[in-house]
C-alpha positions in Angstrom: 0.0 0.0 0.0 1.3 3.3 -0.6 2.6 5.2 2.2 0.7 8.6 2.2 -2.6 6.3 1.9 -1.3 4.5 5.1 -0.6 7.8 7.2 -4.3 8.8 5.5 -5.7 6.0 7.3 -3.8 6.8 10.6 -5.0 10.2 10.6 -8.2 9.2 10.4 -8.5 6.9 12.7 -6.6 8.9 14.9 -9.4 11.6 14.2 -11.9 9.1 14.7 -10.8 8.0 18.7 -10.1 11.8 19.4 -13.6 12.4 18.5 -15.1 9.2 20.5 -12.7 11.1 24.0 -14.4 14.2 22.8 -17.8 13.0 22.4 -17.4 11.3 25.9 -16.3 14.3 27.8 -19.0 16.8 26.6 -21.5 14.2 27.2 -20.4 14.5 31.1 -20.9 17.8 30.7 -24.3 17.5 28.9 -25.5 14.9 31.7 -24.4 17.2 34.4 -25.9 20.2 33.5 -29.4 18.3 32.6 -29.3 16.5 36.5 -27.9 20.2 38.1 -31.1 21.7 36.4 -28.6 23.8 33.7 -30.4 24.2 30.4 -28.4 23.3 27.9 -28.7 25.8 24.6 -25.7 23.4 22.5 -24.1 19.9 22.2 -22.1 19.7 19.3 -19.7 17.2 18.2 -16.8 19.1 15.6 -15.7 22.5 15.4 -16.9 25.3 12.6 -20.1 25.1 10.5 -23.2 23.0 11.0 -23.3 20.4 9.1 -26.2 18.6 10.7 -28.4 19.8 13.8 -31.8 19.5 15.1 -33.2 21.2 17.9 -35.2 19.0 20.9 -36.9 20.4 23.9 -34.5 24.1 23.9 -30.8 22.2 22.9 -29.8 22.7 19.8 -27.8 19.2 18.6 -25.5 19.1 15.9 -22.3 17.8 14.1 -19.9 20.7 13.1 -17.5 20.4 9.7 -14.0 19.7 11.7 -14.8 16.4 13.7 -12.1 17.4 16.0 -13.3 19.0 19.0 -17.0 19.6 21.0 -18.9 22.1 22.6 -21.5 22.1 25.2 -22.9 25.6 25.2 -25.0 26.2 28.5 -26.9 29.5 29.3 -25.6 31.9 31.5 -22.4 31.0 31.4 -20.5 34.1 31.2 -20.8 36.7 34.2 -23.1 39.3 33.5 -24.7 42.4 35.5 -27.8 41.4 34.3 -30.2 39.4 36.2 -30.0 35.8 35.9 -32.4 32.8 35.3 -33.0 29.9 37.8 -31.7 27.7 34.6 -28.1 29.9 34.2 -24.9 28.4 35.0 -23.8 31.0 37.1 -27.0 31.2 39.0 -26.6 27.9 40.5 -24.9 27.4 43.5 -21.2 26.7 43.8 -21.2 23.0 44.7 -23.2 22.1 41.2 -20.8 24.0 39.0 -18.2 22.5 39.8 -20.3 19.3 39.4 -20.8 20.2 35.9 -17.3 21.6 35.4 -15.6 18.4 36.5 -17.7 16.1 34.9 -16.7 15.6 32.1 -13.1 14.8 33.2 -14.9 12.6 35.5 -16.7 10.9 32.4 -13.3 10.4 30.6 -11.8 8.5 33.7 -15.8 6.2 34.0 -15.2 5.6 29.8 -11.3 4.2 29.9 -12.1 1.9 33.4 -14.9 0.7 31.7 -13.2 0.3 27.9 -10.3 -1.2 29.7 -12.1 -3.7 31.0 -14.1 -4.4 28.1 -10.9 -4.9 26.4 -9.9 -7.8 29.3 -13.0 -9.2 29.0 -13.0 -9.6 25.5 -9.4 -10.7 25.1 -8.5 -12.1 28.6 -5.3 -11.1 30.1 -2.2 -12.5 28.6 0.5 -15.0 30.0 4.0 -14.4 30.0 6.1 -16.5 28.1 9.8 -17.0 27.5 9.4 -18.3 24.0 9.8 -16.4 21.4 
């Protein structure tokens, strides 16, 4: 095969798992806010333009042109004078945004214990040998 079709296929699929870590980690994000009572205005998955999107119950979902990178857009989450709303970030008390803000690190660490051990599972744990 030729080479630059190789690397092709190793940037993509290095794209690909980047995306999967990405997807993972906003969705802790998503989840949080949902449970803290944060609404949720965007969940994308990709950078740039829309490609895709619909919009359910006040979120707007959507898969943006770069597949590289996420967003999880919540309302009121920059500091404002104005008055907020009982569904703003930053009118929630402290201990539930820094729920949301750590969870999706929190989500990262739940996804590799539990693809790890899918991995074990599904392959079993190998023996050492001194043959070649």
């Amino acid at each position: 095969m030729h080479p630059m079709i190789v690397w092709a296929i190793k940037a993509l699929c290095i794209a690909a798992a980047l995306s999967v870590v990405i997807f993972v980690h906003e969705l802790g994000h998503f989840l949080a806010a949902k449970r803290s009572g944060v609404k949720v205005e965007k969940f994308f998955l990709g950078l740039g333009p829309e490609i895709f999107g619909f919009t359910l119950e006040g979120t707007r979902y959507g898969l943006a042109a770069f597949p590289v990178g996420g967003m999880v857009k919540l309302a009121g989450d920059e500091i404002s004078r104005d008055k907020s709303s009982p569904g703003d970030f930053f009118y929630q008390p402290w201990y539930k945004r820094i729920f949301v803000t750590v969870s999706g690190a929190l989500m990262n660490l739940v996804f590799a214990v539990f693809l790890f051990s899918a991995i074990i599972y599904a392959g079993g744990i190998g023996v050492p040998s001194d043959e070649p």
